[in-house]
C-alpha positions as CSV (number, residue, x, y, z in Angstrom):
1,X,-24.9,0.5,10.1
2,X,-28.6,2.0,10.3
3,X,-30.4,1.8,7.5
4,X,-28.9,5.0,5.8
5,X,-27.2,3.7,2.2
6,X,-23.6,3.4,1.8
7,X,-21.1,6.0,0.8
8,X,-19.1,5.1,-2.4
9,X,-15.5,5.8,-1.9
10,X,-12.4,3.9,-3.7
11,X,-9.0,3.8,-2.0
12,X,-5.2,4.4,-3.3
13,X,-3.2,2.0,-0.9
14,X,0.7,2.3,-0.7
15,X,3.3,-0.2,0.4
16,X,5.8,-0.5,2.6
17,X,6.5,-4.4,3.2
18,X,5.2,-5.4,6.9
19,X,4.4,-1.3,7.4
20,X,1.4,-2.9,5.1
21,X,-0.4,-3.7,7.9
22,X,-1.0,-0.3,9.1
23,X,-3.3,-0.2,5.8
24,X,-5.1,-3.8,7.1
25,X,-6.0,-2.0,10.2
26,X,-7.4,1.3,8.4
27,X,-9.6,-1.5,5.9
28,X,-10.8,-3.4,9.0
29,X,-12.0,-0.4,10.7
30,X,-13.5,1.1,7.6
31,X,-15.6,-2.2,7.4
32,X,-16.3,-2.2,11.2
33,X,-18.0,1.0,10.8
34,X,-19.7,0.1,8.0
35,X,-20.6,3.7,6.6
36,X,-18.5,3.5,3.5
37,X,-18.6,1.1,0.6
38,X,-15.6,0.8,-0.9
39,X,-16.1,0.5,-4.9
40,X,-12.7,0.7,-6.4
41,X,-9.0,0.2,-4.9
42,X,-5.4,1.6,-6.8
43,X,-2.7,-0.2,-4.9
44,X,1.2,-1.1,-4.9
45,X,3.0,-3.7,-3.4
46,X,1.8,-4.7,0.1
47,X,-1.3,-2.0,-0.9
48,X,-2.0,-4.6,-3.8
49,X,-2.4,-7.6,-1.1
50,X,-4.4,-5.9,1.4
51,X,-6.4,-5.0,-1.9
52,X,-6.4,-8.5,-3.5
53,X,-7.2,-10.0,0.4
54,X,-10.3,-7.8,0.6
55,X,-11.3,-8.4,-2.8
56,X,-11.4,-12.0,-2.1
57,X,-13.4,-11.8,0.6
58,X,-16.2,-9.5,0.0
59,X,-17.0,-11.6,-3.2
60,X,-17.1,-14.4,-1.2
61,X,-19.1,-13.4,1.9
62,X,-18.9,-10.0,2.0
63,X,-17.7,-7.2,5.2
64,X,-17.0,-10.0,7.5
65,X,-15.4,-12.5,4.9
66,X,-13.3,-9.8,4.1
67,X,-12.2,-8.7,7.2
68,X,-11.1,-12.6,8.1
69,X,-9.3,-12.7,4.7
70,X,-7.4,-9.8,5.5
71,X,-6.8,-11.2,9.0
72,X,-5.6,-14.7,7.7
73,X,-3.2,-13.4,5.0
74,X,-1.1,-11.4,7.7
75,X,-1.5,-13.9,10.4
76,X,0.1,-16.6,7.3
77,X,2.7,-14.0,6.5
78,X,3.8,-13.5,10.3
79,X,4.4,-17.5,10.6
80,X,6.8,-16.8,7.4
81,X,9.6,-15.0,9.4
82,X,11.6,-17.7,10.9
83,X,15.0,-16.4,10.6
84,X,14.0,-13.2,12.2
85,X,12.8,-15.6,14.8
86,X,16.0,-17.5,15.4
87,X,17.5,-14.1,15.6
88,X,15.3,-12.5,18.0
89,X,17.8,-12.6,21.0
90,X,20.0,-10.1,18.6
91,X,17.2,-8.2,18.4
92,X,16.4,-7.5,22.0
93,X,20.5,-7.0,22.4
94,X,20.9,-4.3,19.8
95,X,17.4,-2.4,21.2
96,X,19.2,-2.3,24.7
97,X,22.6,-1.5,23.3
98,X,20.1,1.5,21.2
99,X,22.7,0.3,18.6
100,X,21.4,1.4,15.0
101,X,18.6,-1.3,12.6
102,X,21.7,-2.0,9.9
103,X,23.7,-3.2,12.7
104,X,21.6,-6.6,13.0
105,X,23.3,-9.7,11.3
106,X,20.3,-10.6,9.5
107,X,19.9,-7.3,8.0
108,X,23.6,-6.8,7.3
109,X,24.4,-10.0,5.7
110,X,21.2,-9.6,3.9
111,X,22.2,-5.5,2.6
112,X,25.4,-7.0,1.5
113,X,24.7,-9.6,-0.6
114,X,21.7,-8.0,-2.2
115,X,23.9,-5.4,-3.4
116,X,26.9,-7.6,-4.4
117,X,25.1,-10.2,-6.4
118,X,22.6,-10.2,-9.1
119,X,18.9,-11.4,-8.2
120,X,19.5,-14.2,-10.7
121,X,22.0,-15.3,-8.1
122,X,20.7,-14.7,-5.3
123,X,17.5,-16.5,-6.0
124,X,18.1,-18.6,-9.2
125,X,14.8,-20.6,-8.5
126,X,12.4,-17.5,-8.7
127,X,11.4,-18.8,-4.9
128,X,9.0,-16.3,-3.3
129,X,6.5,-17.9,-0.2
130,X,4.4,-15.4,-0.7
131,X,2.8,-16.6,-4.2
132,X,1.8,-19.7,-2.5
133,X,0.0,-17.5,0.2
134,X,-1.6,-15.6,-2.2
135,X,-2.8,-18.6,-4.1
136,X,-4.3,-20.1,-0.9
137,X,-6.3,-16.7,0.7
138,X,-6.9,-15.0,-2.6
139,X,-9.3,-16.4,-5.6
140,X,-8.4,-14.5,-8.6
141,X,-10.9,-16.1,-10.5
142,X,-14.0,-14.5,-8.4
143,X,-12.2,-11.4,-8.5
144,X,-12.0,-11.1,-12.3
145,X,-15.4,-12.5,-13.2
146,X,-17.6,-11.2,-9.8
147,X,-19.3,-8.3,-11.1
148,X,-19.9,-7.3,-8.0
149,X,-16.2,-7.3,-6.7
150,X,-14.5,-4.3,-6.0
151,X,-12.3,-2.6,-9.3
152,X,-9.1,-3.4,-8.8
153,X,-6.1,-1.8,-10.2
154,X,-2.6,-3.1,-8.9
155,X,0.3,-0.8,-10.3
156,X,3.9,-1.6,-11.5
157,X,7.4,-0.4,-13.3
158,X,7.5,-1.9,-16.6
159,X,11.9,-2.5,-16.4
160,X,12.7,-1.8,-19.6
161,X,10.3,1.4,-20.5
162,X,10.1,3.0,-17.6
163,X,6.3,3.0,-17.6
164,X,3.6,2.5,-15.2
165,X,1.5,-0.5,-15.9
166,X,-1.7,-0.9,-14.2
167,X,-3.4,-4.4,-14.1
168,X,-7.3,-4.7,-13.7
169,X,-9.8,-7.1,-14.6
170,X,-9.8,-9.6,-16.1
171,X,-6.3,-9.8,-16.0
172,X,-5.6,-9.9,-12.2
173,X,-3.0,-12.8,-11.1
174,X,-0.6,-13.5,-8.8
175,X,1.6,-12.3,-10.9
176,X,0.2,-9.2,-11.2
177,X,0.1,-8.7,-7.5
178,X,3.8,-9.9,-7.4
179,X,5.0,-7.6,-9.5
180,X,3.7,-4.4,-8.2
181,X,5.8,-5.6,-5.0
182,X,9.1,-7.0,-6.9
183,X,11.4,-4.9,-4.9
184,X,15.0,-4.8,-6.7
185,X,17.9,-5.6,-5.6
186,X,15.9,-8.3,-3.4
187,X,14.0,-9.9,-6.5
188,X,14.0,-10.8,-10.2
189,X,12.2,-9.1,-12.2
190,X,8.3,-10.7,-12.8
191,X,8.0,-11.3,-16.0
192,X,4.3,-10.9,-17.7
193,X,3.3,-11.4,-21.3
194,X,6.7,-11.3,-22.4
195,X,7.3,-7.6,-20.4
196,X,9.3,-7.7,-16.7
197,X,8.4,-5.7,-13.6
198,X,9.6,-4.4,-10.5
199,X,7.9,-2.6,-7.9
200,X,5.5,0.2,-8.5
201,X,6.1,2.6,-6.2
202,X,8.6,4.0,-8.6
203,X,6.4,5.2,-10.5
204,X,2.9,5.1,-9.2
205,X,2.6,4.6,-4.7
206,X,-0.4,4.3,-5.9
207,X,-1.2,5.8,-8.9
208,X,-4.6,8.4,-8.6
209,X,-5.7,8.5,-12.4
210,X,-7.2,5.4,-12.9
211,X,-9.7,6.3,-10.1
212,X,-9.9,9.6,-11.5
213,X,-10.8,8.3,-15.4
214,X,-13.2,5.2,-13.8
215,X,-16.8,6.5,-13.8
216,X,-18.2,6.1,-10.2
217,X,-17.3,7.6,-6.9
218,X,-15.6,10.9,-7.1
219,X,-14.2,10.2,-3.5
220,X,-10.7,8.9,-3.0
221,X,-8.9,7.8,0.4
222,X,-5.3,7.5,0.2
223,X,-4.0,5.3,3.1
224,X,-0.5,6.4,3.5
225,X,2.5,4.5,4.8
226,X,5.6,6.0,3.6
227,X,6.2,9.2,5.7
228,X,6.1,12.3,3.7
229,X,7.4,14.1,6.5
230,X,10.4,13.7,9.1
231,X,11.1,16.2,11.5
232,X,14.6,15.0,12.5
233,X,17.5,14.9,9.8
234,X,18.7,11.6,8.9
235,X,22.4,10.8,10.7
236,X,23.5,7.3,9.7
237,X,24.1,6.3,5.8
238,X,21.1,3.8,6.6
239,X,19.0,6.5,7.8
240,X,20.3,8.7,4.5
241,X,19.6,5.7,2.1
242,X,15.9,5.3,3.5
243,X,14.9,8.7,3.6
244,X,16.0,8.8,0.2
245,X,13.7,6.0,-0.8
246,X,10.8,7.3,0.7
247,X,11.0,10.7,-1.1
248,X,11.3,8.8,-4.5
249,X,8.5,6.2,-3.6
250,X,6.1,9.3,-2.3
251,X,7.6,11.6,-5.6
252,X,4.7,9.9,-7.9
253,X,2.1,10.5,-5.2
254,X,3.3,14.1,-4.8
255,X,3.1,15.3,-8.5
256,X,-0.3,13.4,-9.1
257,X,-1.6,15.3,-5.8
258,X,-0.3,18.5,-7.3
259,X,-2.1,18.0,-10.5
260,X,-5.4,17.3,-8.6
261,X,-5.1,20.5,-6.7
262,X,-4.8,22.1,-10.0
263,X,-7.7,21.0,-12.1
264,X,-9.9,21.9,-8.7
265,X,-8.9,25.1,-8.9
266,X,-9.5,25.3,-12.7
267,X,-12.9,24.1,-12.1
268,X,-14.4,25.8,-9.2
269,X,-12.8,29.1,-10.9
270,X,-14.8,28.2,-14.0
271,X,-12.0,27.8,-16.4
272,X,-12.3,24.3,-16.7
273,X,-16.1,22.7,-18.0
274,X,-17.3,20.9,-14.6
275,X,-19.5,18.7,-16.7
276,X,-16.6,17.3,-18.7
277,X,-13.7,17.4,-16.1
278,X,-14.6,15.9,-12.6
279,X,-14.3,17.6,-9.2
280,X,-12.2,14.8,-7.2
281,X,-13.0,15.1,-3.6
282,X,-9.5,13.8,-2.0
283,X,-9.0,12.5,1.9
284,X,-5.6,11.1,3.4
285,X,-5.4,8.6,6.0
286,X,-1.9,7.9,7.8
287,X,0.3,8.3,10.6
288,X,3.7,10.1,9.6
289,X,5.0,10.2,13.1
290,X,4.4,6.2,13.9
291,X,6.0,5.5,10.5
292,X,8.6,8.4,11.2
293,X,10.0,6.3,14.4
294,X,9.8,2.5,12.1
295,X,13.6,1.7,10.6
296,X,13.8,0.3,7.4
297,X,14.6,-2.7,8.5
298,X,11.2,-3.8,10.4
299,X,9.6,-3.8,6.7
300,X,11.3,-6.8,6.1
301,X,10.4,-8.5,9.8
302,X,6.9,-9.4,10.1
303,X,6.6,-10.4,13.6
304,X,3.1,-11.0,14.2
305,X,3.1,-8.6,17.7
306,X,4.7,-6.2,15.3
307,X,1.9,-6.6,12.3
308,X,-0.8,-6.1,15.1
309,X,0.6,-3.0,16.8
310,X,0.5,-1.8,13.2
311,X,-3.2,-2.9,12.5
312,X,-4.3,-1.0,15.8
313,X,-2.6,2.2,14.8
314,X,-4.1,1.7,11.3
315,X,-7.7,1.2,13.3
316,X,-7.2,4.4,15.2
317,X,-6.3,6.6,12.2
318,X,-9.5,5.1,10.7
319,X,-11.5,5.8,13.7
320,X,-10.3,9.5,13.8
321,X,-10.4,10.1,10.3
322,X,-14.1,9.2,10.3
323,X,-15.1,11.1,13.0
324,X,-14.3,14.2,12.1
325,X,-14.3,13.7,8.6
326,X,-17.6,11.0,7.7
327,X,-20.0,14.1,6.6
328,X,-17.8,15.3,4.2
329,X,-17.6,12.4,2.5
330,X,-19.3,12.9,-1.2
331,X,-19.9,17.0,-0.7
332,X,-15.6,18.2,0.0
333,X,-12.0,17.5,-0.2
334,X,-10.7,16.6,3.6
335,X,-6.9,17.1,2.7
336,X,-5.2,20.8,3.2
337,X,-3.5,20.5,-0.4
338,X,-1.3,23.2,0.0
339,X,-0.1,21.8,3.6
340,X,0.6,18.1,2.4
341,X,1.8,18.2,-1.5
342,X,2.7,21.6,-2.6
């Protein structure tokens, strides 16, 4: 846009299952405006798609390629819902009726045998449609060679330490990308050089440091899907059992932010050396209000009508976000720490 050069900023993408899309949108407004270059990406689950998707692109044709990458993956991953489909006249029964998310058949029968039976039981054959997808849109081989693609860092819960591991190059696969979205009781474990994973939100949604301790831009844009706020207490035990997921899959985010607020205090105060300890300059895109209103339940229905409502709103944040917020870009922090995180 102009002739002006390109901001460097990296991005820390959550998940959220379909509420992914809301990220797609924020990533396909960000390359419509095209101010910003975005140099580095630290993303979980549906985060670490959008990233891979993007990825793919730009190294293959760059803003344009990537936004019809992005664009193809979801409009694949729509066309994978069929049973929601066949169930749709349920759907449109219980919204009249205002009846509550868990009450659908799909979704009940679903909650009950995911926490009955084992994964290995559940899904003995390992069968996930989305690998294939991935396979198709994403090539992991330009990806992990490209020099010029986009630093990648995709985030998961090692199972049996308890750790956070973070794949990058050259070592980014679909099963990487899998496992930072394996999403227990619903999955088996991805297993990885001899190690099995489950989703990273646990522990990282996404993790922060490794775009902290990369040399390059010191400007990071968290595009947020799990609400951090709810103004409304939750009533059912669905609503109880969600709310309590979201706290734990924004608790990793929360305690990073905190230490970020920290060292920038230590360092414009002078008590930390500014030449050895970088001065992160943090921004927050999201919509806590949309995602507020969104049941548990719609992560797991991808409807394409659904996906795109969800890429618009993810637009419009974008759109308002650089607006008021593009100059700042590369001189200040945009979030109001104390407000958001502690």
């Amino acid at each position: 846009m102009g002739s002006e050069p390109l901001k460097k900023v990296s991005l820390a993408l959550q998940g959220g299952g379909a509420h992914g899309a809301f990220v797609w949108g924020v990533i396909d407004r960000v390359l419509e405006d095209g101010r910003l270059g975005i140099e580095a990406i630290s993303a979980t689950s549906a985060g670490a798609m959008n990233a891979a998707a993007f990825a793919s692109g730009m190294v293959s044709g760059g803003p344009e390629a990537a936004r019809a990458a992005l664009h193809d993956f979801w409009h694949q991953v729509s066309q994978m819902d069929l049973v929601h489909d066949f169930f749709s006249p349920w759907d449109q029964w219980i919204q009249t009726m205002k009846l509550p998310p868990e009450w659908h058949p799909v979704h009940a029968a679903i909650h009950a045998m995911t926490h009955t039976l084992p994964p290995g039981l559940l899904n003995p054959f390992h069968f996930n449609p989305v690998r294939e997808l991935l396979t198709r849109v994403v090539d992991f081989d330009r990806i992990n060679h490209d020099e010029n693609a986009p630093h990648l860092f995709f985030n998961a819960t090692n199972v049996r330490s308890g750790k956070l591991k973070v794949f990058e190059r050259p070592k980014l696969t679909v099963d990487a990308v899998l496992a930072s979205a394996c999403l227990p009781p619903y999955s088996q474990a991805i297993e990885i050089e001899g190690e099995h994973y489950w989703d990273g939100g646990y522990l990282g949604n996404p993790a922060i440091y490794p775009l902290i301790y990369r040399a390059g831009s010191r400007d990071v844009i968290i595009v947020q899907v799990t609400a951090i706020r709810r103004d409304e207490l939750p009533a059912s035990a669905a609503d109880v059992l969600h709310r309590i997921t979201e706290i734990s899959f924004n608790s990793s985010l929360m305690r990073e932010m905190r230490a970020v607020a920290f060292a920038t205090r230590l360092i414009d105060a002078g008590e930390l050396d500014s030449e050895k300890h970088r001065r992160m300059f943090m921004h927050w895109i999201g919509n806590d209000p949309l995602m507020s209103e969104l049941g548990a339940a719609t992560q797991f229905h991808p409807e394409w009508s659904f996906l795109c409502r969800l890429r618009d709103a993810g637009r419009d944040a974008a759109k308002t976000w650089l607006d008021a917020n593009f100059e700042q870009v590369g001189t200040r922090s945009t979030i109001d720490f104390a407000e958001m995180f502690l």
